[in-house]
N, C-alpha and C positions, 0 to 999 in steps of 0.2 A: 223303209218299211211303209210301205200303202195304207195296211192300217193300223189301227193305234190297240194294242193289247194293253189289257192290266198284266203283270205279272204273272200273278195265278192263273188268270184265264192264256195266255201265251204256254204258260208251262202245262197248262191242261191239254192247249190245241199238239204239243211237241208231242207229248206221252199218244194220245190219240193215234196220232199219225203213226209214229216209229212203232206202234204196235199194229196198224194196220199193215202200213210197208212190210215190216217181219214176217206177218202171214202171207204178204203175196209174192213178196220177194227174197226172204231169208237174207243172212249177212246181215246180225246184228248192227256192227261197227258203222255200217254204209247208212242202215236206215235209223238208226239214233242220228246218226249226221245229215242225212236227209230231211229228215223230220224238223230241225232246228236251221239249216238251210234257208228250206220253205216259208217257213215262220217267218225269218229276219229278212228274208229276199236278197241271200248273200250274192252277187251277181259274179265273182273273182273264185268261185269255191270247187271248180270243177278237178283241178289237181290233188287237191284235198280229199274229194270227195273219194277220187278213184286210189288213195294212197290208204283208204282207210279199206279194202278188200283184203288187206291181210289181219287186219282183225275179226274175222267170221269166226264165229266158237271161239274165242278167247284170241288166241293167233295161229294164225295157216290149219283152223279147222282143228286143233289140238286138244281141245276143250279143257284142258290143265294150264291154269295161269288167268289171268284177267279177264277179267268180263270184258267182250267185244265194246257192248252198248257203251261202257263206263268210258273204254279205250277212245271208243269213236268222239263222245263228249268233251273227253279232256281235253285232245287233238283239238276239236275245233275251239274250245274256250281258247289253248294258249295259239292258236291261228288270230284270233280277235283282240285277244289280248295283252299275247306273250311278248317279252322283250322283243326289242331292236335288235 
């Protein structure tokens, strides 16, 4: 990461962005993912990024079930984080 956020200010630039992304791109899941992406300068994130298209509207455009944005979040925390 180039450069150095405080937390809140990181978490403010995410929300920012994933809500501009939304208005110009739709597909929750991709631009909450986008958005944090961005931020951390994930450089490995491109299969990810493209695996989170089926969380648009909840999943596959369904709008019953899950919040895309939440979907797309969790995805990449346990990408960052998740087990072995």
């Amino acid at each position: 990461m180039n450069r150095q956020y405080y937390p809140a200010e990181a978490a403010q630039k995410a929300y920012d962005l994933g809500f501009k992304y939304e208005q110009i791109y739709h597909g929750c899941g991709q631009c909450a993912m986008a958005a944090v992406i961005e931020i951390l300068e994930l450089p490995d994130a491109d299969d990810l990024f493209r695996a989170a298209t089926a969380f648009a509207a909840g999943v596959a455009m369904m709008g019953d079930g899950s919040c895309g944005g939440y979907l797309g979040g969790v995805l990449l925390l346990g990408h960052l984080k998740g087990r072995e």
